[in-house]
N, C-alpha and C positions, 0 to 999 in steps of 0.2 A: 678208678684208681687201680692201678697194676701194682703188682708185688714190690718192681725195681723201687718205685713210690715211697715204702713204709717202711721205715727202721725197725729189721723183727728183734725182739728179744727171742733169745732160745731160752725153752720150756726150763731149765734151773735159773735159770736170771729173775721170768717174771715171775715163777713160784716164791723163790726167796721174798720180790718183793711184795709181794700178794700176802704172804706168811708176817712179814712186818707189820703192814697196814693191819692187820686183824689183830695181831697185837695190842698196837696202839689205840685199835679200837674199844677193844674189848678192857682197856684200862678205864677210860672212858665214861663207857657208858654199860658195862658190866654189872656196875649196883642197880642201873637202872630197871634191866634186866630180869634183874632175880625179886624184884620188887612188885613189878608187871605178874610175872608167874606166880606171885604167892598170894595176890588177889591188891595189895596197897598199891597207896599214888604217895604225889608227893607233888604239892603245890609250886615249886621253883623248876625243880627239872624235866619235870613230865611235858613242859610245854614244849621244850624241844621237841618233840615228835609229836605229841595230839594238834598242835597249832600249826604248827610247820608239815606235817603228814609225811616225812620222810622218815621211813622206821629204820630201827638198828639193822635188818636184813638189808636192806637198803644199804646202809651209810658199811657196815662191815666185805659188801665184795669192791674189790677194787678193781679199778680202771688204768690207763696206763695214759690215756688222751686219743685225742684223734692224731694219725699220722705215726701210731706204733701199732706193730703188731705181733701178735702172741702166738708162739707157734705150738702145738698140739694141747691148746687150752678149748678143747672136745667141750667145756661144761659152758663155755662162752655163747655156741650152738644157738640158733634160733634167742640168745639174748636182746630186749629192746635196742636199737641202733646200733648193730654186729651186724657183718657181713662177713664170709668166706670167702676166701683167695687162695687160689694154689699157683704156688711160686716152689721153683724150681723143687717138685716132684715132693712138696710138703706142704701142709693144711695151715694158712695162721688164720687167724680173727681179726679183727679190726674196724674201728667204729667207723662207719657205713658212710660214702659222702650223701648218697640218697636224703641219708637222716639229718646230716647235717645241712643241706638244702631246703630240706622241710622246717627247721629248727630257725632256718637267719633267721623270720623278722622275731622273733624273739633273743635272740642275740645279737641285735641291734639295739631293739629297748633296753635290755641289760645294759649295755654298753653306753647310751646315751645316757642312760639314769645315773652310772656311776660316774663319767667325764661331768655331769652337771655337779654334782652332789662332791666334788674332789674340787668345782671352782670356785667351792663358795668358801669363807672362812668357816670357822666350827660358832657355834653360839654355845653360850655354858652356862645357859642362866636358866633353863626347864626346871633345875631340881627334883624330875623326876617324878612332875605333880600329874603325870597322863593318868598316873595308876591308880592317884585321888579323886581324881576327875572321872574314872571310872566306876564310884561307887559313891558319888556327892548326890545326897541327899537320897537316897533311895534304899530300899530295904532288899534289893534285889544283887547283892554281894555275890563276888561271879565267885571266889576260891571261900565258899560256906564252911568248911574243915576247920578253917583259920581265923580267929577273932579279930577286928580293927583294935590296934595296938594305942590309938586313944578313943575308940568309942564312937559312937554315931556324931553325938554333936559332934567332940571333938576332932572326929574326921574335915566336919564341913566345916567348921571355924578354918583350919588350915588349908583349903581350898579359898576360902572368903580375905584371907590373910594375902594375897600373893596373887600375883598374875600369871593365867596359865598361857605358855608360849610354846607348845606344841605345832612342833612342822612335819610329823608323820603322820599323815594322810591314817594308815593303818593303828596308829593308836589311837587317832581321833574318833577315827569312826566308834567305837568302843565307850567314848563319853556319856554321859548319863545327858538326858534333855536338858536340863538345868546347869549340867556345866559347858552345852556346845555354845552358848552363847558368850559365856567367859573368856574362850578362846582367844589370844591377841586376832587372830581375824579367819573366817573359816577356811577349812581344806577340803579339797574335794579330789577323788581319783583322777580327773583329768588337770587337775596343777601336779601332779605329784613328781613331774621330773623337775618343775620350775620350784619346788618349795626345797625338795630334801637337802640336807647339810649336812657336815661330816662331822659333825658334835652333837648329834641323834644317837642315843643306846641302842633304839630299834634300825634306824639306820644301817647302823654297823654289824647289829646283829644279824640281818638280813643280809649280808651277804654272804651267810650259810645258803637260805634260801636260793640266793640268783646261781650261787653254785650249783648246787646238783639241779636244779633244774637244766641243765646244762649237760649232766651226764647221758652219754660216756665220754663224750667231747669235749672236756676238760681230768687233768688228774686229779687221782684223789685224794692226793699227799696234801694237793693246795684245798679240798673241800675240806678236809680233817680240820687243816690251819684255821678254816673260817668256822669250824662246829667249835673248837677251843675258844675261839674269839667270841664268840655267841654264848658259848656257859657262864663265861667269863661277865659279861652283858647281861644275862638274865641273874646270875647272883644280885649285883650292883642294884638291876631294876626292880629286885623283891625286897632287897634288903632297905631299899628306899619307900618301897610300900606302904601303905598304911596298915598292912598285918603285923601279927605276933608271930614269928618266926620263929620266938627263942626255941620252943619246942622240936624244933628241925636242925637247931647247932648254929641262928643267923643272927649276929647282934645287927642289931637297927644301924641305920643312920640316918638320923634325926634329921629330918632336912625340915620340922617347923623349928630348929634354932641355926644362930649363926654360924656355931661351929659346927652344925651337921650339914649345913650349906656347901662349906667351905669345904670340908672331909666329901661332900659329893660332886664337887667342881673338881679336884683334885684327880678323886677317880674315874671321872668323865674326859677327863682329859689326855688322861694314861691311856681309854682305852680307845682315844679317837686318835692317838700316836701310832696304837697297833694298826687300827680300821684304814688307815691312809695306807702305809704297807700292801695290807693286805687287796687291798679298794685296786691301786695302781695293779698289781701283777693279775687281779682276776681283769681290768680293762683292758691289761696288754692280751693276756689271751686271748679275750673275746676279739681284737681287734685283728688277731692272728686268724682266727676261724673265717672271717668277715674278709679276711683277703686273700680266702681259697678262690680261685675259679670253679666252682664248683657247676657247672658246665662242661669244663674241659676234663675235672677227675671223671663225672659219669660216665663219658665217651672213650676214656682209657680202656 
């Protein structure tokens, strides 16, 4: 890829917007921050990053995408998927097509996963019961801090109550022995692009994940978008929990009654209005990346 190639920002353009992004960041996930350093967790948000392993260092430098380039951004240097170019008698940066050569078949499966998962209707009938099914019947409670907000039995009564219809692959695996059989029918990592649907919490939540796996070669105006959508998503999925949250500022919603049914269909469906959005513009990029010749940039 030659210089003529890359749309440079000059050095106050992508500082400014490098200066945003940390902003926006640091609003974020700031309390998270100072929570980590003073030695506490905190069972809702922490999953963002212990589960996902993309930390706040991480998710606060920004990226501009492939196909821009940053001119005397010196700290960009020996960055994972950066390369240096000198164009007309100046240094810019820009994500490497080398990297992104090495990167297609994973930006491909991104790509396939999300065009499947956008052709299917939403289903809105989980309620949310992966995270019950997570601890049915067993004394092996993954978030111990937090007490079952009805109790052992009463945990497994509401799993016993209702049908589990779990289509992520990833939350399933997670199921206690006793509830993979309950399952409307099993999942397994190689159905996972034939199952997912666009009315999945984790779903949608994960397309934080399919983002930055993906950096530098996508912006990260659009991964922030999906880290929002994703908070957004794991509130919903703890506050449907079978913990006690009150402690942490989260009222329940009750999904062993009707009206917590209905109050979690409602919010499942909000956030699969955002997840569609969101879902489409990370497929058009991916499908942007995917129709580089990246043969012809190496040779440039």
């Amino acid at each position: 890829m030659s210089g003529s190639e890359v749309a440079v920002l000059a050095e106050t353009q992508w500082r400014a917007k490098a200066a945003e992004h940390l902003d926006r960041v640091d609003r974020l996930v700031g309390p998270y921050v100072e929570r980590r350093a003073s030695g506490s967790s905190h069972p809702v948000i922490d999953f963002l990053f212990t589960y996902y392993g993309h930390k706040p260092a991480q998710l606060r430098r920004w990226h501009p995408g492939f196909g821009v380039g940053l001119a005397g951004a010196r700290e960009y240097d020996g960055a994972r998927g950066y390369h240096r170019l000198e164009a007309d008698s100046s240094v810019i940066f820009t994500a490497d097509p080398g990297y992104l050569a090495r990167r297609r078949d994973t930006i491909q499966f991104i790509a396939n996963l999300l065009r499947a998962t956008a052709s299917r209707p939403a289903q809105l009938s989980c309620f949310g019961l992966h995270e019950w099914a997570m601890v049915y019947r067993t004394d092996d409670v993954r978030h111990q801090q937090v007490p079952l907000r009805l109790g052992r039995s009463g945990t497994d009564e509401v799993v016993e109550s209702m049908s589990l219809r779990c289509t992520h692959f990833d939350a399933f695996r997670f199921f206690t022995p006793d509830a993979v059989g309950r399952n409307i029918e099993p999942l397994t990592r190689a159905d996972q692009v034939s199952r997912e649907q666009p009315g999945c919490l984790h779903a949608n939540m994960d397309l934080y994940k399919w983002g930055f796996k993906l950096v530098p070669l996508i912006p990260s105006a659009l991964i922030l978008d999906c880290f929002e959508l994703a908070c957004a998503a794991r509130e919903l999925d703890m506050r449907a929990s079978p913990y006690d949250l009150a402690e942490y500022g989260y009222e329940p919603v009750r999904i062993e009654t009707p009206s917590g049914r209905a109050e979690y269909v409602r919010s499942q469906s909000a956030l699969a209005e955002r997840s569609a959005e969101l879902r489409g513009v990370l497929l058009e990029v991916c499908e942007d990346l995917l129709a580089h010749d990246v043969a012809t940039l190496l040779t440039d």
